[in-house]
TIVO-2410 file (N, C-alpha, C; in nm, 3 decimals):
# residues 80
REC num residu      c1      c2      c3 atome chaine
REC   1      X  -0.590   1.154  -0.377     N      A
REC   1      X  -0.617   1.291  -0.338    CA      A
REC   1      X  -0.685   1.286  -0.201     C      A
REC   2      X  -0.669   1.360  -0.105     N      A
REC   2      X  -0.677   1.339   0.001    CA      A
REC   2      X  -0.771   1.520   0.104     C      A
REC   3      X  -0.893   1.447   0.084     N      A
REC   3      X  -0.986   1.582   0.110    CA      A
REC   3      X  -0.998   1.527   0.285     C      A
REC   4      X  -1.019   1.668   0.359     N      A
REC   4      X  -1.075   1.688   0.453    CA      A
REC   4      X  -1.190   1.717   0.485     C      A
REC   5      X  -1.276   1.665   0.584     N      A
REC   5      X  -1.380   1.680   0.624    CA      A
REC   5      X  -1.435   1.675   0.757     C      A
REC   6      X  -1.569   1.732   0.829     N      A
REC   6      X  -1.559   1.702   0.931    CA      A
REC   6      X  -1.622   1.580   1.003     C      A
REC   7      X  -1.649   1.529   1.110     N      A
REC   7      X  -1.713   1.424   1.171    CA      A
REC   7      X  -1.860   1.456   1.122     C      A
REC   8      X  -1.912   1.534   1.133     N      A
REC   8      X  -2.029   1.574   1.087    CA      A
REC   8      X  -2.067   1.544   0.956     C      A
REC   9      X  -2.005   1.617   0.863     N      A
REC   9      X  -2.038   1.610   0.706    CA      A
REC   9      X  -1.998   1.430   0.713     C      A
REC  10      X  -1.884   1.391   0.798     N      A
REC  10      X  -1.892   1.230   0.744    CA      A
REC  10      X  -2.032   1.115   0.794     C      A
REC  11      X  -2.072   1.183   0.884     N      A
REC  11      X  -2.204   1.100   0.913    CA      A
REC  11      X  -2.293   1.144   0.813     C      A
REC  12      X  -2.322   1.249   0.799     N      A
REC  12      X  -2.451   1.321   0.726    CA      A
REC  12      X  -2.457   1.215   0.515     C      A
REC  13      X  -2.319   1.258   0.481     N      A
REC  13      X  -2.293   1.173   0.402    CA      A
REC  13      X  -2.217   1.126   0.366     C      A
REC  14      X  -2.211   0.980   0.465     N      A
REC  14      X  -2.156   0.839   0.472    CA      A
REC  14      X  -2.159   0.792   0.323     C      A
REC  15      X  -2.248   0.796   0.234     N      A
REC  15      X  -2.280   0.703   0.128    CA      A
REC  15      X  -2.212   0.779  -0.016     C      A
REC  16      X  -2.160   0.904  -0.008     N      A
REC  16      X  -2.126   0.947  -0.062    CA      A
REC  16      X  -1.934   0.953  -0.057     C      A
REC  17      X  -1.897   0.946   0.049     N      A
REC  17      X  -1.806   0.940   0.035    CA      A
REC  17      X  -1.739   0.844   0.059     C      A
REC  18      X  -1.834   0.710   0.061     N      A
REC  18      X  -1.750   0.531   0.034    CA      A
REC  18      X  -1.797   0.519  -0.076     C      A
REC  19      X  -1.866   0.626  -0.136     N      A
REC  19      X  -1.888   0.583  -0.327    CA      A
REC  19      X  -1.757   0.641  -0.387     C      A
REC  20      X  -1.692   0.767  -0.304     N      A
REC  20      X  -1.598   0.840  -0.383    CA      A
REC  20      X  -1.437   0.734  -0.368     C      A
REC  21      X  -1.457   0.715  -0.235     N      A
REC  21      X  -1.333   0.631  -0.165    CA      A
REC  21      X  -1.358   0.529  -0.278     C      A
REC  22      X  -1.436   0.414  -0.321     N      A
REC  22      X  -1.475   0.307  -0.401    CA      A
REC  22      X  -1.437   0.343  -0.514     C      A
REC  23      X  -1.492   0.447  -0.606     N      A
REC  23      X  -1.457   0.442  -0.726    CA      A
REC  23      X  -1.328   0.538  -0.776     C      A
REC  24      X  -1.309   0.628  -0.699     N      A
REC  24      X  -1.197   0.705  -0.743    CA      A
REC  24      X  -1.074   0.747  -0.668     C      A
REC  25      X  -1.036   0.624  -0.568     N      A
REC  25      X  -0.950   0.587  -0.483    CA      A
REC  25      X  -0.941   0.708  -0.417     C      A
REC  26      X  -1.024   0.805  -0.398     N      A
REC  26      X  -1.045   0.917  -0.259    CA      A
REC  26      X  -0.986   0.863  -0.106     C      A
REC  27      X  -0.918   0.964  -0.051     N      A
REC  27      X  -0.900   0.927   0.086    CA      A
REC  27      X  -0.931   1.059   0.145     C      A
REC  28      X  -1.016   1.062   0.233     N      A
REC  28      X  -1.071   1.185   0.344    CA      A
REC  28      X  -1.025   1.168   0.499     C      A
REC  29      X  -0.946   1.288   0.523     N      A
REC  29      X  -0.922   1.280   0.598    CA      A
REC  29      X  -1.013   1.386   0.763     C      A
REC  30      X  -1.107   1.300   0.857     N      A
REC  30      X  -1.210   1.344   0.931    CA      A
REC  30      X  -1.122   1.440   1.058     C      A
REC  31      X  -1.175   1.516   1.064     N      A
REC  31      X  -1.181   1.582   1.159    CA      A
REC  31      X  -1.255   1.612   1.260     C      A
REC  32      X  -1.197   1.656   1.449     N      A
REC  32      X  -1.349   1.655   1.508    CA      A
REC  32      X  -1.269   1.807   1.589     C      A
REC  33      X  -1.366   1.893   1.567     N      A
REC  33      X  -1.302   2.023   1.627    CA      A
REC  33      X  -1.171   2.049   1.578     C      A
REC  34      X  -1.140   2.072   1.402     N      A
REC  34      X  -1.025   2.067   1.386    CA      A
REC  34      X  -0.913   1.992   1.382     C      A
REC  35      X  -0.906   1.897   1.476     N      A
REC  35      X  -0.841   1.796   1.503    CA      A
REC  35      X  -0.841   1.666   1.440     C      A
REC  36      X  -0.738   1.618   1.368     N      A
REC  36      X  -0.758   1.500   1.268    CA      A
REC  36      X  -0.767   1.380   1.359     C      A
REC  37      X  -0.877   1.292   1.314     N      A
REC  37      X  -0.937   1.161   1.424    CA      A
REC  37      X  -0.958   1.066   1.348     C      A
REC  38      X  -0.917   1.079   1.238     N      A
REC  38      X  -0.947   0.922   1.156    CA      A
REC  38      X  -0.930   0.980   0.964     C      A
REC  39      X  -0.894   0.827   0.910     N      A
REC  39      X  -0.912   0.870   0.785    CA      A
REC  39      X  -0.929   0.758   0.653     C      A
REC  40      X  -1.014   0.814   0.587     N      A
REC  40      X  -1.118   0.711   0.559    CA      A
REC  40      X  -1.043   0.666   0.359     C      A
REC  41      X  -1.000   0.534   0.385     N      A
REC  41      X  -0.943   0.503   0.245    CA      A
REC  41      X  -0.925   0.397   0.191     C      A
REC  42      X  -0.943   0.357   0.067     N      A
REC  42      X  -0.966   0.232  -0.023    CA      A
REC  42      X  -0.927   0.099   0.072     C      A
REC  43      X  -1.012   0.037   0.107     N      A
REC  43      X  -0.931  -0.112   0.117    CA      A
REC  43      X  -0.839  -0.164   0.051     C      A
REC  44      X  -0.739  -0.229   0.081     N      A
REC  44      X  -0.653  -0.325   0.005    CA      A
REC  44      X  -0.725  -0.456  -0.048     C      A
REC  45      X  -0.792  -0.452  -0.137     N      A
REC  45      X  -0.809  -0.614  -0.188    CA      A
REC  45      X  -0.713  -0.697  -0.178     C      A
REC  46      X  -0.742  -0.851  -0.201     N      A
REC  46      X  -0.684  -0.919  -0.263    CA      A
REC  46      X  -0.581  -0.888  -0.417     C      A
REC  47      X  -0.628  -0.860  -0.453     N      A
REC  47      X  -0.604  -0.860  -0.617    CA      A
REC  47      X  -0.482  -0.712  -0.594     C      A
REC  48      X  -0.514  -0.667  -0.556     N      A
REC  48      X  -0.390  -0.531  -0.514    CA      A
REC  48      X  -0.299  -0.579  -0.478     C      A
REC  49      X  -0.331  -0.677  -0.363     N      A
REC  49      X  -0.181  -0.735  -0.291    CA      A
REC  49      X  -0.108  -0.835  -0.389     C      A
REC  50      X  -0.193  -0.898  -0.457     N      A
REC  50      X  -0.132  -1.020  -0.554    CA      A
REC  50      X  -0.037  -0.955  -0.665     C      A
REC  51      X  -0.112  -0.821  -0.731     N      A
REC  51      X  -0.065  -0.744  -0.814    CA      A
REC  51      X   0.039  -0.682  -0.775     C      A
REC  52      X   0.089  -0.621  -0.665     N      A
REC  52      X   0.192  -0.577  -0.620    CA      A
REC  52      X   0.322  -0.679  -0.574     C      A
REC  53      X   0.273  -0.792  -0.526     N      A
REC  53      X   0.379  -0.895  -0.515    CA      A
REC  53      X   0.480  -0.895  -0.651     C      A
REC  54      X   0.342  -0.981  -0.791     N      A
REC  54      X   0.397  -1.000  -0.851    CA      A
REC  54      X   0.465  -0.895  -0.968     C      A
REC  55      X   0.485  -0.787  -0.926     N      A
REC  55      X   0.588  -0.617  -0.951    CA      A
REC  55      X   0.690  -0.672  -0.905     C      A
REC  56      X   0.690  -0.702  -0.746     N      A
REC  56      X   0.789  -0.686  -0.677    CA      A
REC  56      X   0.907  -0.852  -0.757     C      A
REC  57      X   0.815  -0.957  -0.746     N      A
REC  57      X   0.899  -1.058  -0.819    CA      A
REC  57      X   0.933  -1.004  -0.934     C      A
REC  58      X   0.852  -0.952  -1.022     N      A
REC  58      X   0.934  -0.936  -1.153    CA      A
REC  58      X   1.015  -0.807  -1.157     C      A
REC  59      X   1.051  -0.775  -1.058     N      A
REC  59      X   1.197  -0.683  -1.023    CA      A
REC  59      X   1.282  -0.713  -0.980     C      A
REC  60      X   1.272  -0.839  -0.907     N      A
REC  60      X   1.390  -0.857  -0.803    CA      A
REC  60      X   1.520  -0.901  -0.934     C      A
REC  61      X   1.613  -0.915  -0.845     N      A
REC  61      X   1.716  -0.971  -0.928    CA      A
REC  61      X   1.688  -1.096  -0.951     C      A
REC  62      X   1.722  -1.146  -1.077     N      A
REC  62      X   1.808  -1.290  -1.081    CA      A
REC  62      X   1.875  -1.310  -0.984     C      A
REC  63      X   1.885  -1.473  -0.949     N      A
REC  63      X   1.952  -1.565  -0.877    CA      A
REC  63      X   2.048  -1.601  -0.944     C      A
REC  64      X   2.151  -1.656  -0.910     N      A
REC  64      X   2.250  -1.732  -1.007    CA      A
REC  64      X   2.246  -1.814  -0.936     C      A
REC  65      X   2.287  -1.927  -1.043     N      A
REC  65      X   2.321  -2.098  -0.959    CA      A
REC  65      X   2.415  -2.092  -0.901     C      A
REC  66      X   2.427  -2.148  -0.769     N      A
REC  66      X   2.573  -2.133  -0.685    CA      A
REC  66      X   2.596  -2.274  -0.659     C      A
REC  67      X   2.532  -2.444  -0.732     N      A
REC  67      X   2.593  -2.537  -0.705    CA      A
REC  67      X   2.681  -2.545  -0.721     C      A
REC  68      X   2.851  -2.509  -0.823     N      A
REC  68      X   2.935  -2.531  -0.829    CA      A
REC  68      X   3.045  -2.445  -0.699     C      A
REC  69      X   2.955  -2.343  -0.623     N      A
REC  69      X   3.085  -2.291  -0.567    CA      A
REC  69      X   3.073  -2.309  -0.434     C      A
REC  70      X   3.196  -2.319  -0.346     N      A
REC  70      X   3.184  -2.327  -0.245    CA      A
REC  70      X   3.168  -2.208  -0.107     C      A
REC  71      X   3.152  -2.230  -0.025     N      A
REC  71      X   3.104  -2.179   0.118    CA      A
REC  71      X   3.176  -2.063   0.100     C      A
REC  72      X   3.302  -2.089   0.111     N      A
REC  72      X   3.392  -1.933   0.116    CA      A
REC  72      X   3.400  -1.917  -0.029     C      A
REC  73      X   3.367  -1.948  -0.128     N      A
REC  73      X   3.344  -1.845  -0.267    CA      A
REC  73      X   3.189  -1.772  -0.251     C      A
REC  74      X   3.123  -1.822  -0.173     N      A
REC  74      X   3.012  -1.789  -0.136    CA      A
REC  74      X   2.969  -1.657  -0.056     C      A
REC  75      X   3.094  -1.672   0.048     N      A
REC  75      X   3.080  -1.569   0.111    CA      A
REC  75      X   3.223  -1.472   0.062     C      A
REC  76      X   3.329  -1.438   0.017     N      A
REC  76      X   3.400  -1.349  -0.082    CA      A
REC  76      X   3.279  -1.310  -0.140     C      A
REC  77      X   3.177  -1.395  -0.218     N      A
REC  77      X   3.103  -1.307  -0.347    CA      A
REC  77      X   3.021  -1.200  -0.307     C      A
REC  78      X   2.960  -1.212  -0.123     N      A
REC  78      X   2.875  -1.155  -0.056    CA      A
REC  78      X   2.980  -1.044  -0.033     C      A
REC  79      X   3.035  -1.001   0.031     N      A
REC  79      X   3.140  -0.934   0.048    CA      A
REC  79      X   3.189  -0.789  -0.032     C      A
REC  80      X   3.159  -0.869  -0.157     N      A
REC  80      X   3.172  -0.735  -0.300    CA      A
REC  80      X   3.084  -0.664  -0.295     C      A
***
């Protein structure tokens, strides 16, 4: 969820809204005269990126073994 705020309210309270960003994946987006100038949101850990890799491996397709076939059965199969 993605609140707006201004440069002001983000200095005044800083500690409040890297508690909100921290625990309840908040993203604020700052403003200075209206104008959007920055925007403030969860780090990527470690453990996010590891966790999302291993999504992405356990989606991909299967491989099939291709020792038995050759170069141009190889590339016909690409082809389809």
């Amino acid at each position: 969820m993605t609140e707006t705020i201004t440069a002001l309210e983000m200095k005044t309270h800083l500690g409040r809204y890297l508690a909100g960003v921290e625990s309840d994946d908040m993203e604020f987006l700052i403003t200075r005269h209206e104008r959007p100038v920055a925007r403030l949101v969860p780090a990527r850990t470690g453990r996010g990126t590891r966790a999302a890799a291993l999504r992405r491996l356990a989606s991909a397709p299967t491989r099939r073994k291709t020792d038995s076939m050759t170069t141009k059965q190889l590339i016909e199969e690409g082809r389809k």
